[in-house]
VEXZA-762193 format. One record per residue (C-alpha): residue in one letter; x, y, z. Coordinates in steps of 0.001 Angstrom, whole numbers, padded with zeros to 6 digits, always signed. Example, Ala and Ser with C-alpha at 12.3 -4.5 7.8 and 13.67 -1.06 7.14 Angstrom:
<nodes>
A+012300-004500+007800;S+013670-001060+007140;
</nodes>
This chain:
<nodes>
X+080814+043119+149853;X+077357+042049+150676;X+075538+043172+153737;X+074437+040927+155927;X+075052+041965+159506;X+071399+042168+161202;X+071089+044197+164485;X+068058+044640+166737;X+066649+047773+167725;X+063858+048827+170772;X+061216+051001+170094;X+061214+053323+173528;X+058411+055826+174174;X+059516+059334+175347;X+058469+061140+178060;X+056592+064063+175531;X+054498+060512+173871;X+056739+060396+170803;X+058250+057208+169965;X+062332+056550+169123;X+064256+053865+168574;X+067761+052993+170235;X+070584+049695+169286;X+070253+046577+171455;X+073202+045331+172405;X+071875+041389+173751;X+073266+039882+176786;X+076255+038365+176413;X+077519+035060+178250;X+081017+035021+180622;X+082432+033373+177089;X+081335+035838+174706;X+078255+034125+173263;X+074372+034981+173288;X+071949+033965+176201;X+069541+031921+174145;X+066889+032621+176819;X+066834+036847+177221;X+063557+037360+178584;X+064007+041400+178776;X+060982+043193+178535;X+059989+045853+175554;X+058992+045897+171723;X+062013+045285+169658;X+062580+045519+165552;X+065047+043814+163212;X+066880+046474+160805;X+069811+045660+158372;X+070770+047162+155014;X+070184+046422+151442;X+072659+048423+148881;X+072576+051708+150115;X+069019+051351+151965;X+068357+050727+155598;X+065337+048087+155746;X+063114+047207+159036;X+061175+044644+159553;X+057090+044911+160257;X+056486+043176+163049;X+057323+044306+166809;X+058522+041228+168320;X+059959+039843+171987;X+063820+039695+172547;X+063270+036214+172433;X+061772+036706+168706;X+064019+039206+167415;X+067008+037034+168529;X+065550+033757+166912;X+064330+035482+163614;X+067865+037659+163110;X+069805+034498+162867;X+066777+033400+160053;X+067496+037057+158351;X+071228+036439+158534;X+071181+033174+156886;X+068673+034543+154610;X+071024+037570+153182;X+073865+035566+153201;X+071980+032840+150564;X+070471+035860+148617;X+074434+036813+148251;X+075231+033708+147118;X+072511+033800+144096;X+069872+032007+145691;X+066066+033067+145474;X+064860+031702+148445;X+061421+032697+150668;X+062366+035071+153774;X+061741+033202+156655;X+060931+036487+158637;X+057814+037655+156436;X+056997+034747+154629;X+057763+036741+151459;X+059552+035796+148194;X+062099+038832+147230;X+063388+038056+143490;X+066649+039737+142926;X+067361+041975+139699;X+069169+039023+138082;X+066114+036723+138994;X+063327+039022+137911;X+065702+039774+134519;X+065843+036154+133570;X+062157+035229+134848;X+060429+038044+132633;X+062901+037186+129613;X+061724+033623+130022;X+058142+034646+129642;X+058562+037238+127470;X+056416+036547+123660;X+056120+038647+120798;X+057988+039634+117665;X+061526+038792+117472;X+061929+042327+117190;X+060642+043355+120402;X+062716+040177+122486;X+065872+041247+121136;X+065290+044859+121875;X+064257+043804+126018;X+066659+041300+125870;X+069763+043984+125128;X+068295+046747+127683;X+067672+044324+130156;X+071293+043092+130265;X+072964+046291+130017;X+070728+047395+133274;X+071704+044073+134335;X+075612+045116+133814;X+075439+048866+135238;X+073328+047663+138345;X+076374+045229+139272;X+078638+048373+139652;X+076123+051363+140383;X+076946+053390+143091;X+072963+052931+144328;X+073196+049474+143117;X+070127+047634+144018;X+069811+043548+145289;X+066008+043548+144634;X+063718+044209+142079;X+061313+046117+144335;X+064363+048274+145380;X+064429+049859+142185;X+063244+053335+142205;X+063277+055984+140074;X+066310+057760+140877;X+067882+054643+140023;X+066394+054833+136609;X+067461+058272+136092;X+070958+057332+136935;X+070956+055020+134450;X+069621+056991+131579;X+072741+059400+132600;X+074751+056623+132408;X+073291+055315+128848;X+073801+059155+127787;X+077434+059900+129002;X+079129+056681+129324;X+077216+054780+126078;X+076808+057257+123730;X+073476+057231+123457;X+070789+059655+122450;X+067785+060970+124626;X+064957+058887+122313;X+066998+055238+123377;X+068054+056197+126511;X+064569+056616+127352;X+063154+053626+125703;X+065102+051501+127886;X+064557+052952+130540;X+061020+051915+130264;X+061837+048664+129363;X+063248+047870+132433;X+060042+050023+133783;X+058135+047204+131822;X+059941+044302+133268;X+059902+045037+137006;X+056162+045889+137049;X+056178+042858+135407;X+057494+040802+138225;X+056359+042487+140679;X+052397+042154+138801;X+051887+046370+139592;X+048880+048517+138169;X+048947+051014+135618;X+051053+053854+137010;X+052733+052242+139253;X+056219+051710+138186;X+059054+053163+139267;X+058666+055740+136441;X+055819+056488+134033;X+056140+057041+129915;X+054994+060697+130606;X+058492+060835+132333;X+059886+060836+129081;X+057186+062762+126966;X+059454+065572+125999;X+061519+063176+124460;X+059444+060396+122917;X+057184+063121+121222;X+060131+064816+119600;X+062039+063795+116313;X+065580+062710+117059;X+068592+065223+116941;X+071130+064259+114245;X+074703+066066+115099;X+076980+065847+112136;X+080198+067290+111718;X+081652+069936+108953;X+084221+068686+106761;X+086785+072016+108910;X+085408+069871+112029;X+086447+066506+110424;X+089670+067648+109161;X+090571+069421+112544;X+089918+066137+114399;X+091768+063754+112408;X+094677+066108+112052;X+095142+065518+115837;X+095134+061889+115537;X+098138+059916+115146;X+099195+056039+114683;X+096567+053341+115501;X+094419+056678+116697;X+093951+057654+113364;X+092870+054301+111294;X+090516+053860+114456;X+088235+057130+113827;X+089113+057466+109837;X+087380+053660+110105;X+084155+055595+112212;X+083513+058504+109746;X+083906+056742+106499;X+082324+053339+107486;X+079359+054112+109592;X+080023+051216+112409;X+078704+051395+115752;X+081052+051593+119123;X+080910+047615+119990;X+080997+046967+116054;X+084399+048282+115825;X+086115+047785+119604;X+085059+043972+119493;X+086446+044079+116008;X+088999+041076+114517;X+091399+040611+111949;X+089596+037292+111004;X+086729+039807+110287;X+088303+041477+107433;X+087943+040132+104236;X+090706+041256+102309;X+089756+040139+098752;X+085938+041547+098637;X+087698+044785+100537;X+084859+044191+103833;X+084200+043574+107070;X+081982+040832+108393;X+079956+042051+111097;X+078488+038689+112736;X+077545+037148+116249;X+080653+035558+117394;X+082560+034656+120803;X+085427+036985+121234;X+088575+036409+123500;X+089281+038996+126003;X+092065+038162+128137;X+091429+035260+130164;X+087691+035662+129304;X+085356+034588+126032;X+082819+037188+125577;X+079739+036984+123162;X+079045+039838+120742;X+075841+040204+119346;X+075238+042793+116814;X+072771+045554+117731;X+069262+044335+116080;X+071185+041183+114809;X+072015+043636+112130;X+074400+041244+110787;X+075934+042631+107502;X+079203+043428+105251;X+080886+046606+105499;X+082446+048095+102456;X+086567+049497+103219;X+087081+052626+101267;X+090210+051744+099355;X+092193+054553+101836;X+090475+052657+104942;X+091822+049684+103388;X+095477+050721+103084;X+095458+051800+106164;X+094216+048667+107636;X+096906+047051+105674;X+099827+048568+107353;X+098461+048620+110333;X+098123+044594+109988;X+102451+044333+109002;X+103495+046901+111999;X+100748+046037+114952;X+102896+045372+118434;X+102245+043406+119835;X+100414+041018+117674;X+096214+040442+118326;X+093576+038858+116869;X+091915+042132+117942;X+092141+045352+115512;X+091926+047974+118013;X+093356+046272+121108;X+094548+047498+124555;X+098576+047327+125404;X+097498+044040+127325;X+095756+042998+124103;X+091622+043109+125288;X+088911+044872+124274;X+088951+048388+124360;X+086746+050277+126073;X+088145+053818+125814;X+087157+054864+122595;X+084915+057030+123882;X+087390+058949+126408;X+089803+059146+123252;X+087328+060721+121129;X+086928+063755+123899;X+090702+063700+124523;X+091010+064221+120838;X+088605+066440+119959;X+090002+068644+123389;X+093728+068903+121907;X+092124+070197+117946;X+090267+072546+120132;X+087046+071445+118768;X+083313+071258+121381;X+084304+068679+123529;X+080253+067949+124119;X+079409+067672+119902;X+082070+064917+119903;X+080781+061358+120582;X+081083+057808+118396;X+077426+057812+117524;X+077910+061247+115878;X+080342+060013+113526;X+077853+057360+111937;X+075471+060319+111424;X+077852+062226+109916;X+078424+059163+107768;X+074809+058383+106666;X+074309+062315+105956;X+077408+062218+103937;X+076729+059360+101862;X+072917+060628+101037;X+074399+064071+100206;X+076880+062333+098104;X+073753+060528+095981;X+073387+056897+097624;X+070382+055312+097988;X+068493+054843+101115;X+068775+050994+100701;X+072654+051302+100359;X+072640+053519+103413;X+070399+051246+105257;X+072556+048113+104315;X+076121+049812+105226;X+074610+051040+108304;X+072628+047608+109225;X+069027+048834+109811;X+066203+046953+109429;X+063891+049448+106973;X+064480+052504+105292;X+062299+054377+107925;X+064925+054357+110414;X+067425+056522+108380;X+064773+058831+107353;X+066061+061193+109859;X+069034+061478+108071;X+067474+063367+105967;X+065573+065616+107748;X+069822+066713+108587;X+070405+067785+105329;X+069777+071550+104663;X+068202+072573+101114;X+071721+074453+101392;X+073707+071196+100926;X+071268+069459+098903;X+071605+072254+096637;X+075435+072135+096666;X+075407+068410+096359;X+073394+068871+092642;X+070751+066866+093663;X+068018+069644+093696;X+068615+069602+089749;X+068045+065959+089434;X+065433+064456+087554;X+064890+067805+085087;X+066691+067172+082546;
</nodes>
């Protein structure tokens, strides 16, 4: 619930010269209202909250100012509650909320398609966490970075992902609210040397040994099991295959259509982009496909989703099934994540003597430079027992 309670405080000076502050509690009339007219004498201070922060206003003022501008900050919060971006009638000052300053720098935002798409989807998924944070923030001059932090924890435990795009989005949103805001160099909430250690290392590919695969899906059961025999031998991504529908499979060409469409969840029509507009077919192993197949006959109780909860939505516990899993085969709880499954995927598949174009297609990257570190996964040990290392001398 939004905060908008505004109380007015008196700055007192103590008898050692130090100066404190102390609740004013305004004269009341025999009926329970406010004296319009309290003429008291002192220096007096609005204060409210914001989120989590206590906020105070600049300017000592009269009792008679501080009671006519904390009705003006009370109406003020309660239309910046409602949506509104309106001025602050106490400073004069125009405050753009995180939504606001979102859709304002995405409105002005040129360049390559490329680089719009990639604000565009870190933007909204700050957007998203913000609404629910613990430390949420109203304002776009509220965020800090601790706030950033928290959400490249967030993007790293809750998402799935790695270090390298946890970090760039975090400095996207950097981007957008010094943006808004029109800061200097350095003066974001967080600088690109925050993330140095990162950005100037290659990223970590985790794969998984075919004892670590087996173990895994041997503690799977039912739907459990299509669901992460469809990760490893498909190479989707999380939203790819939770906003998956049966409409999506084509059943002759043995596929699946990955494509921007509205989805029904519940009560609600959501829109799924694919990451990158990486829009693409996805070949079904033919054991993939069986599965899918009797899945299709015995699914209760029927969905136009694949992987649907009981009530028949989107699911968004894959990820807290994959540790639950990988906890009951007795496998590292940590190694065991969605993304990891797509790398062990793409590693298997160039092992196995595919192309980087086929990889890059199946997996729905733009160039062949983004899989490259693929290969830097594969040891000369299994490129050796793959036969490859004897290609091209005969």
């Amino acid at each position: 619930m939004a905060n908008l309670k505004v109380s007015i405080i008196e700055r007192i000076k103590t008898a050692d010269g130090t100066w404190t502050t102390k609740p004013v509690r305004p004269k009341l009339r025999p009926d329970g209202g406010l004296y319009l007219r309290d003429d008291r004498e002192g220096k007096f201070l609005l204060t409210w909250r914001e989120g989590s922060q206590r906020r105070y206003s600049d300017v000592i003022m009269t009792m008679r100012e501080a009671l006519a501008q904390k009705k003006q900050k009370e109406l003020y919060l309660a239309s910046i509650a409602n949506g509104l971006v309106v001025e602050d009638p106490t400073d004069g000052k125009v405050r753009l909320t995180v939504a606001a300053a979102i859709n304002q720098f995405l409105d002005e935002l040129t360049g390559a398609d490329k680089t719009s798409t990639a604000y565009t989807y870190s933007l909204r998924q700050f957007e998203q966490w913000n609404r629910t944070a613990r430390t949420k923030k109203t304002y776009v001059d509220q965020i800090d970075r601790p706030h950033l932090m928290l959400f490249k924890k967030f993007l790293e435990t809750e998402i799935g992902n790695d270090q390298f795009t946890s970090a760039w989005k975090c400095i996207r949103v950097n981007k957008m609210v010094k943006t808004v805001l029109r800061l200097g160099a350095g003066q974001g909430p967080v600088k690109t040397s925050d993330f140095s250690d990162v950005l100037n290392r290659k990223p970590v590919v985790t794969t998984y040994t075919k004892e670590e695969r087996d173990k895994f899906l041997t503690a799977c059961a039912g739907t459990k099991l299509v669901v992460w025999t469809l990760f490893l031998k498909c190479g989707l991504r999380y939203q790819e295959l939770s906003h998956m529908e049966w409409v999506d499979i084509d059943w002759q060409k043995h596929v699946v259509h990955v494509r921007h469409k509205l989805v029904k969840n519940g009560d609600k029509t959501v829109e799924f982009i694919p990451k990158k507009w990486s829009v693409r077919d996805v070949a079904l192993p033919s054991d993939v496909y069986a599965m899918l197949r009797e899945l299709q006959t015995t699914q209760l109780p029927k969905s136009h989703l694949v992987f649907p909860t009981r009530s028949g939505r989107i699911n968004p516990h894959l990820w807290d099934n994959c540790k639950r899993i990988a906890k009951r085969a007795g496998l590292d709880v940590g190694k065991f994540k969605p993304k990891n499954f797509r790398s062990t995927f793409a590693t298997n598949r160039l092992m196995s003597g595919y192309g980087l174009q086929e990889v890059r297609d199946q997996l729905g990257h733009r160039d062949v430079h983004s899989i490259e570190h693929y290969l830097a996964a594969l040891s000369s040990e299994e490129l050796a027992r793959s036969g490859r290392a004897d290609a091209g001398w005969e």
